[in-house]
N, C-alpha and C positions, 0 to 999 in steps of 0.2 A: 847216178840220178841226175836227170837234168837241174835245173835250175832256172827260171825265168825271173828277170825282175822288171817291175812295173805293174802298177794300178790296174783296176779290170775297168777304168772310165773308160779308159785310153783304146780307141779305136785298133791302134795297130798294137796293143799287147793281146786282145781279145782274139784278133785272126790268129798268132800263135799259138793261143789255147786251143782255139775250134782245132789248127789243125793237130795239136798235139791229140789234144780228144777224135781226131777221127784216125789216128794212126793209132791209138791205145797205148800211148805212150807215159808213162810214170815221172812226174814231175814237181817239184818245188815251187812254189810262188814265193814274194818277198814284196812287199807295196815299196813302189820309188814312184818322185812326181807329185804333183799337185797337193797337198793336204799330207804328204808324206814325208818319206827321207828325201831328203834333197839331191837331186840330180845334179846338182853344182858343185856337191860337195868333192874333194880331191881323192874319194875312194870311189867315188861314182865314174868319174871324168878318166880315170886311170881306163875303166873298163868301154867306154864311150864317150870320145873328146867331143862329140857333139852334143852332152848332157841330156840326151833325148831316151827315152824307153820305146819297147823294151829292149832288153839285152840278155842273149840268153849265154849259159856258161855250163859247160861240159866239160870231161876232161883233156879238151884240148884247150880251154880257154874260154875267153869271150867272142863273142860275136854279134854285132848290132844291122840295123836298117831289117825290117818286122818282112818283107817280103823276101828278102835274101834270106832268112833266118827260114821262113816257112817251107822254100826251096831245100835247104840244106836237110831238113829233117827230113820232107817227102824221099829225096837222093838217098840219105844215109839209111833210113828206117823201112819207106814206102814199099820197095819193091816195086815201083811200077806204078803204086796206085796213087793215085794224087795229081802223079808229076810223070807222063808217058816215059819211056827209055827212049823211043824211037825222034829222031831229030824231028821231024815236020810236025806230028801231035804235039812234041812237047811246048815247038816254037809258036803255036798256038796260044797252046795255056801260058805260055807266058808272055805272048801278044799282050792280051787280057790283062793279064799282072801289072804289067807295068802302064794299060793305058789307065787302069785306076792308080795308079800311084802320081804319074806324071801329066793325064789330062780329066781325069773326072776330080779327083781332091783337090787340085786346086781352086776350083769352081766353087766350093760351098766354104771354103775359111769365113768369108765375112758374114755368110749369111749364119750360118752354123754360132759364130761367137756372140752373135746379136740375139738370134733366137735361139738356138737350143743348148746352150750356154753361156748366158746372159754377161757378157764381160766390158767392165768396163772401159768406152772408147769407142764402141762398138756400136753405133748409133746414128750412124749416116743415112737416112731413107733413103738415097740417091744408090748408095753404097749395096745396101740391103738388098734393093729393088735387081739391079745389078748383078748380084751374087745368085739370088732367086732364080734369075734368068738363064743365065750361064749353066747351075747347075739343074736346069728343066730340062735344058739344052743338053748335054753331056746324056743324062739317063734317057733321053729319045732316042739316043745313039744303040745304049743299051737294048732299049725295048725293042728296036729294029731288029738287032741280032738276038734274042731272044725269043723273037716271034719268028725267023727263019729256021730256030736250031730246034722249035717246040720244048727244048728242055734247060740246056744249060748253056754255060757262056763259052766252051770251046766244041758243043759237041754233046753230043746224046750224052756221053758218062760225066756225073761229076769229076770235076779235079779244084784242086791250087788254086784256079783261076776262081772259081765260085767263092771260096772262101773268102779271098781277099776281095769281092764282088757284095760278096753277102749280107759282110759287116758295114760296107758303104750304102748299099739299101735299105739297110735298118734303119740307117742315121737317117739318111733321105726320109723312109718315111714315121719317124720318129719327131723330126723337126718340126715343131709349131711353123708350118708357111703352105702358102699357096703353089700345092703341087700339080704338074700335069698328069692328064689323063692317060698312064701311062699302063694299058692291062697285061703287059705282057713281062711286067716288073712285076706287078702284083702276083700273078699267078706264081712265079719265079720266088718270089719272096714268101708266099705260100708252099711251096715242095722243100723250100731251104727251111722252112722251121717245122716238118714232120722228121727231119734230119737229128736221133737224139743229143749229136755231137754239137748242135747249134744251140739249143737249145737253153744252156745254161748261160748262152753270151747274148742270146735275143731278149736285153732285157727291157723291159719297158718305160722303167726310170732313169736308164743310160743309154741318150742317144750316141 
């Protein structure tokens, strides 16, 4: 039996759900993080010295960072589906992967803790205005390649890449702010929640 731990607020514990739910995969939750057991504690940090969620634990161990993790089940589990076998499809979807990990998220931190998780410190209009932009900017990107592909973010079939796609266009358009007109997000974001495996993580009071 797997095991995941961490909160369903949390953006990147939810993408390991969706894709455990779209593999049919049998799994354990355990809340860590925000309002929970603490990630700082020295049973937490033993399993991830960066105190962050989630981390998932199989019988080989642990293993942390929410897109490596997503990877790893697609490879073990997938068979193919998720995550291509063939090298150039796969370095595709995971194009995609990683440019939401390393150029679209960092784009909405401030705007995101101001507005759609109101925290405090987090209140610079300059800041905000800023953060707003950037991440307009980032999902234009998107909507370009999702208006060449008519479907998904590597490619007519879903995969990996959508997922971890998915749950950043939820937040995007969950966030109280002024978003661009972006319809080739919306349509995209629309086909991703007739998806039953999204479905439980497309929530409406968790961006």
């Amino acid at each position: 039996m797997l095991k995941i731990l961490g909160r369903t607020s949390s953006l990147n514990v939810r993408k390991v759900l969706w894709t455990c739910d779209e593999l049919g995969l049998a799994y354990e939750r355990e809340d860590w993080g925000a309002g929970f057991a603490s990630t700082r504690s020295p049973e937490f940090l033993a399993l991830n010295p960066n105190g962050l969620v989630p981390v998932l634990i199989d019988e080989q161990g642990a293993l942390y960072e929410s897109n490596t993790i997503c990877r790893y089940l697609a490879a073990r589990f997938g068979h193919g589906h998720l995550l291509p076998v063939e090298p150039r499809p796969r370095a595709i979807v995971e194009q995609w992967m990683d440019w939401q990990a390393t150029d679209l998220n960092p784009t909405w931190g401030y705007a995101f803790l101001a507005l759609g998780r109101p925290t405090p410190g987090y209140d610079d209009p300059a800041r905000i205005a800023a953060s707003v932009e950037a991440w307009n900017r980032a999902m234009a990107i998107l909507d370009q390649r999702l208006a060449e592909t008519g479907a998904h973010a590597a490619g007519h079939d879903f995969t990996l890449a959508d997922v971890v796609l998915g749950v950043s266009v939820h937040r995007w358009i969950r966030t109280p702010m002024a978003r661009a007109d972006l319809p080739a997000v919306q349509a995209y974001y629309a086909r991703l929640k007739d998806r039953p495996a999204f479905a439980p993580w497309a929530l409406d009071e968790v961006p």
